[in-house]
C-alpha positions as CSV (number, residue, x, y, z in Angstrom):
1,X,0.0,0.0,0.0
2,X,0.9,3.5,-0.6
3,X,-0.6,6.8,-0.2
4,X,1.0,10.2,-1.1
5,X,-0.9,12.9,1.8
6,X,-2.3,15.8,-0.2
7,X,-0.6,18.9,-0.2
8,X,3.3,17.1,-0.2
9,X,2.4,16.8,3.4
10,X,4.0,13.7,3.3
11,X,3.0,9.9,2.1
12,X,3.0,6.1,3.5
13,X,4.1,2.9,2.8
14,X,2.6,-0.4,3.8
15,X,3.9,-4.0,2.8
16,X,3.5,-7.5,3.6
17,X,6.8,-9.4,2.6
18,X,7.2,-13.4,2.2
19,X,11.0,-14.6,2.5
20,X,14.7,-13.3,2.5
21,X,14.1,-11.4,-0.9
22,X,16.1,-13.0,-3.7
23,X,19.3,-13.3,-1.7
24,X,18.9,-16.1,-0.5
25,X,16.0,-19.5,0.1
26,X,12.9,-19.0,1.9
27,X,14.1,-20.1,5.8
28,X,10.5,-20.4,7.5
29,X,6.9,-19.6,6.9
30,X,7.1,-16.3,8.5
31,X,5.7,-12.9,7.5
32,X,7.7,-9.7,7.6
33,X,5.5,-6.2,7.7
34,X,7.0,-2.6,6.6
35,X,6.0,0.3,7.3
36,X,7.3,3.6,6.2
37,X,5.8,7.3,6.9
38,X,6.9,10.9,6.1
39,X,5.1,13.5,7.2
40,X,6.0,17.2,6.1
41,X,4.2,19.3,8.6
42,X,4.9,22.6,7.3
43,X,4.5,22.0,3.6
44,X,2.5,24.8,2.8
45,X,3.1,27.1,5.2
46,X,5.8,29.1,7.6
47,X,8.4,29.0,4.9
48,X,11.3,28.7,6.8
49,X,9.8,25.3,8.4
50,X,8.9,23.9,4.8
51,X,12.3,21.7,4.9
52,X,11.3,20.0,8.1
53,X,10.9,16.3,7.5
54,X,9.5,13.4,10.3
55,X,10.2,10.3,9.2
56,X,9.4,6.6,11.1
57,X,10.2,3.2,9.4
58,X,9.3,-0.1,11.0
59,X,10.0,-3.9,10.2
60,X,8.7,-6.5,12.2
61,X,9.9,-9.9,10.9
62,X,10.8,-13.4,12.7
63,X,13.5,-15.8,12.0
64,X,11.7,-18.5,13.1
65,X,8.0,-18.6,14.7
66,X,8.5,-16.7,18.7
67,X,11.9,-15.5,17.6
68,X,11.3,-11.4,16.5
69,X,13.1,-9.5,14.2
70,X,12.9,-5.9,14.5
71,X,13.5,-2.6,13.6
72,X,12.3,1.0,14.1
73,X,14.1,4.0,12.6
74,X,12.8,7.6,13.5
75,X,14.5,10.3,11.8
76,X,14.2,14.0,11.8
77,X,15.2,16.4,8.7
78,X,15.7,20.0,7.8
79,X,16.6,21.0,4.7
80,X,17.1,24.3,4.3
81,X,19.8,26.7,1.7
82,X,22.1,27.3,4.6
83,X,22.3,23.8,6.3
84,X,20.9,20.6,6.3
85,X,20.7,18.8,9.4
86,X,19.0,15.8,10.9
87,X,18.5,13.1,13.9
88,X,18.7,9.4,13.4
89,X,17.3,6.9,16.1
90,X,17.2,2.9,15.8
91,X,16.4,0.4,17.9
92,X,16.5,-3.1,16.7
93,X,16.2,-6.1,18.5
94,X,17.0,-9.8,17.3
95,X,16.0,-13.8,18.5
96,X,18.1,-15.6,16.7
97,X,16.0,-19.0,17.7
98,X,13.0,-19.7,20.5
99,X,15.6,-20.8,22.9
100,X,18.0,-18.2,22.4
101,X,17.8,-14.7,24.6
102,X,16.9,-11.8,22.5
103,X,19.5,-8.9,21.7
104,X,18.2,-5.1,21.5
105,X,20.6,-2.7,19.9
106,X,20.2,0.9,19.7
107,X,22.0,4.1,19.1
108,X,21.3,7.5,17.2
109,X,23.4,10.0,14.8
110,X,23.1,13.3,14.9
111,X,24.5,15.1,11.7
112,X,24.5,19.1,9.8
113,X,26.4,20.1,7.1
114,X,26.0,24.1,7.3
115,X,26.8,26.3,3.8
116,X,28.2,29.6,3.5
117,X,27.3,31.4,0.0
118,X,30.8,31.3,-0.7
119,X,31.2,28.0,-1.9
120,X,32.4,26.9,1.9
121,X,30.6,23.9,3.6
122,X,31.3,22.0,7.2
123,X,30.7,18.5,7.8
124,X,29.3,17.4,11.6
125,X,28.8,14.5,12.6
126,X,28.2,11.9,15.9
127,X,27.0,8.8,16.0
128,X,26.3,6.3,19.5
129,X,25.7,2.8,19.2
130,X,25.1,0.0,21.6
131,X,25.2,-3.2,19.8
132,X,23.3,-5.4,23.2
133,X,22.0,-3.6,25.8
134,X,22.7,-6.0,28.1
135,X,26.0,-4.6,27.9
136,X,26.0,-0.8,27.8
137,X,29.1,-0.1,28.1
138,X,29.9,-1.5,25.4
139,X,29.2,1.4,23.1
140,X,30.6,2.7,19.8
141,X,30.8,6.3,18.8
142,X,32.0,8.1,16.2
143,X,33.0,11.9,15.5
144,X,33.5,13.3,11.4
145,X,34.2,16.9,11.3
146,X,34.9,18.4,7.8
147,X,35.4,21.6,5.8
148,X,34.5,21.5,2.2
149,X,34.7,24.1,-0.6
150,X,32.7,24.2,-3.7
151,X,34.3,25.5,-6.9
152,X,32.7,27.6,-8.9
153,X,30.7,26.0,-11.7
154,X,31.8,25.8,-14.9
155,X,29.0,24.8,-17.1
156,X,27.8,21.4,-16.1
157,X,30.8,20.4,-13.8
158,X,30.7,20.6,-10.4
159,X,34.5,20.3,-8.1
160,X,34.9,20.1,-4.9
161,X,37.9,19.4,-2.1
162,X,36.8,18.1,1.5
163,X,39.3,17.5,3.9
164,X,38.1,15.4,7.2
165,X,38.9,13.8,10.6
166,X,37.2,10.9,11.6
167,X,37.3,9.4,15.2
168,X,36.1,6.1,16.7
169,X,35.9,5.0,20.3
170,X,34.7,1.3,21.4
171,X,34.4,0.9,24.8
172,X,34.7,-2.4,26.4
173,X,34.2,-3.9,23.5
174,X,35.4,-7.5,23.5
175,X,38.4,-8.5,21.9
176,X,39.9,-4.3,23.4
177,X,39.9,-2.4,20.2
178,X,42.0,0.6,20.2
179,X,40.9,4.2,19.2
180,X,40.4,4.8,15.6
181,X,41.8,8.2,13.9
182,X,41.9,9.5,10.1
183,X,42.9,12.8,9.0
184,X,41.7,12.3,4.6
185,X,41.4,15.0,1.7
186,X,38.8,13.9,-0.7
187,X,38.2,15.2,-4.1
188,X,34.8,15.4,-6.3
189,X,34.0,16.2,-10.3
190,X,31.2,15.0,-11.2
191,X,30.2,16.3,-14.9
């Protein structure tokens, strides 16, 4: 099922899904559902607010009959000429078997990439996960910061230059992994 909300006020998916797609043979006689909404709530009005975007996505699924499958997204989004910016939760939880314990992982990113009308642009990102809850501490994050600049265009062909850290932490995680640290310089044409 799917339904587009009048006014680009948003639109909804619905599906009913047999199997582990085309990847791979059918493993039980379990159904998975989907569910997938938007919702703009400013769309037609309050201009500076038009670019907000709520977003939920849901799949319930089981590996076997009593053993769940799950996962909810929720993301928020604003789009707007100076910055884009947004909030990413999850939660998923897995049963690998009836006689196994489930395992709930969760986490969320937080991200904005704000634009100057100079052709400048930052990158901002964090992201926490917790892989089992069971364990807490044993949580991942990460940290990208950026600063890009946009050439000017000539004709069709758009250049830019980015140059980035990026930094990982895992705490407690077992086997001990180390800090993880990247200083890179990235490059796009795209014509």
């Amino acid at each position: 099922f799917y339904y587009n909300l009048p006014s680009n006020y948003g639109e909804v998916h619905v599906g009913l899904y047999n199997g582990e797609t085309y990847s791979k043979a059918e493993v039980n006689d379990q159904k998975a559902v989907q569910v997938r909404g938007t919702v703009r709530p400013f769309a037609r009005s309050i201009p500076v607010l038009r670019g907000l975007r709520l977003t939920a996505f849901y799949d319930g699924d089981n590996y076997v009959k009593d053993a769940e499958r799950t996962r909810f997204i929720g993301q928020v989004t604003f789009e707007h000429t100076y910055v884009n910016a947004g909030f990413d939760y999850l939660n998923a939880k897995d049963q690998t078997s009836a006689t196994r314990l489930d395992v709930e992982g969760k986490g969320y990113s937080i991200w904005a990439t704000p634009k100057s009308p100079k052709g400048f642009e930052a990158l901002l990102r964090y992201d926490h996960l917790t892989p089992n809850t069971r364990f807490d501490s044993q949580a991942r994050s990460r940290t990208i910061v950026g600063v890009a600049y946009w050439f000017p265009h000539e004709g069709n062909v758009s250049a830019a230059i980015l140059v980035d850290y990026d930094g990982q932490t895992f705490d407690n995680i077992t086997p001990a992994q180390p800090k993880e640290q990247r200083i890179a310089v990235h490059g796009l044409v795209s014509f």
